[in-house]
C-alpha positions in Angstrom: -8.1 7.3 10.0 -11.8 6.7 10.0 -13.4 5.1 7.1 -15.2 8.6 6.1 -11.7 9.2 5.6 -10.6 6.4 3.6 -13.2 6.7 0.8 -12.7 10.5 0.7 -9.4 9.8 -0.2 -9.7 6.9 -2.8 -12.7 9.0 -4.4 -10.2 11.9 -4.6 -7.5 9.6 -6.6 -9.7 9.2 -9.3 -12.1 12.2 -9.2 -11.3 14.9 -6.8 -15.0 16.4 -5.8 -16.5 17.8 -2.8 -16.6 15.6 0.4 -18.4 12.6 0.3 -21.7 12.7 2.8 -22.4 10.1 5.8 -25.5 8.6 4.3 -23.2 8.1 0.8 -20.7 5.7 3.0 -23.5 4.6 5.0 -25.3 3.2 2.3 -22.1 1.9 0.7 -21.1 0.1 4.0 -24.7 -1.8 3.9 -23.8 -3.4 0.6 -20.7 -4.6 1.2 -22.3 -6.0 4.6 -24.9 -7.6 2.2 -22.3 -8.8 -0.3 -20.1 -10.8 2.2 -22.7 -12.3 3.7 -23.3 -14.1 0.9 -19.8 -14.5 -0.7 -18.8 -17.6 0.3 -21.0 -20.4 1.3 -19.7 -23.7 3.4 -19.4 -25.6 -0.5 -17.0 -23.1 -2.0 -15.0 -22.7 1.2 -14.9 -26.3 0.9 -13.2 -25.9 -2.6 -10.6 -23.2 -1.8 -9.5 -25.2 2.1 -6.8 -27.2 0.3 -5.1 -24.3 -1.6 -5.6 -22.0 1.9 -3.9 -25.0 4.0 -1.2 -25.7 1.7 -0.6 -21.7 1.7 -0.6 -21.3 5.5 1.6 -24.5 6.1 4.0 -22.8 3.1 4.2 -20.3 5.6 2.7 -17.9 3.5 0.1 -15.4 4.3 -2.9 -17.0 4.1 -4.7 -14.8 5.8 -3.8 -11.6 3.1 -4.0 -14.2 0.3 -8.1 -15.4 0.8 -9.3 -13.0 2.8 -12.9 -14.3 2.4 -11.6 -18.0 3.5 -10.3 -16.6 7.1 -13.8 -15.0 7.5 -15.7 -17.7 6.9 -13.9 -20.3 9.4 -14.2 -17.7 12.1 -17.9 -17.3 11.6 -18.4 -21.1 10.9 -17.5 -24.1 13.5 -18.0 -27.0 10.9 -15.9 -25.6 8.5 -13.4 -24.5 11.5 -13.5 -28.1 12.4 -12.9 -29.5 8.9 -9.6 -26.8 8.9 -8.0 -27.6 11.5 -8.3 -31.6 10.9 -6.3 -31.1 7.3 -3.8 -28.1 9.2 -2.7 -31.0 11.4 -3.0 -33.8 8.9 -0.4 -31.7 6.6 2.0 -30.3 9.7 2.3 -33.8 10.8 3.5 -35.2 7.6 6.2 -32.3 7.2 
């Protein structure tokens, strides 16, 4: 299922109307991209580690539960750093 796809079909849940048009998803794409880029700078990741840590040593899913967290340390190497130091500070005290 392509994304085209997806949106037809969510935009049909609420309002069933004639097929949305490429530059319509195009243009909605390009805001999201602009959105995330700035959702969650290296401060507020900061904020939200502990409670992502404690979730993924809880063996919960993380990942599902803060998205935007998981994003972040792939894209940043400090924060990826910082992570990982208080993953293994937490696993070893288990």
């Amino acid at each position: 299922m392509n994304i085209k796809n997806i949106f037809q079909r969510i935009q049909n849940i609420f309002k069933p109307q004639a097929e949305l048009q490429d530059e319509v998803i195009v243009r909605f794409l390009r805001i999201l991209e602009d959105v995330r880029a700035e959702e969650m700078p290296c401060d507020e990741m900061f904020a939200r580690l502990d409670e992502f840590v404690e979730a993924e040593v809880q063996s919960h899913d993380a990942e599902k539960l803060m998205p935007l967290v998981r994003e972040h340390l792939d894209m940043c190497h400090e924060c990826d750093e910082e992570y990982e130091a208080l993953l293994t500070v937490l696993e070893n005290t288990k």
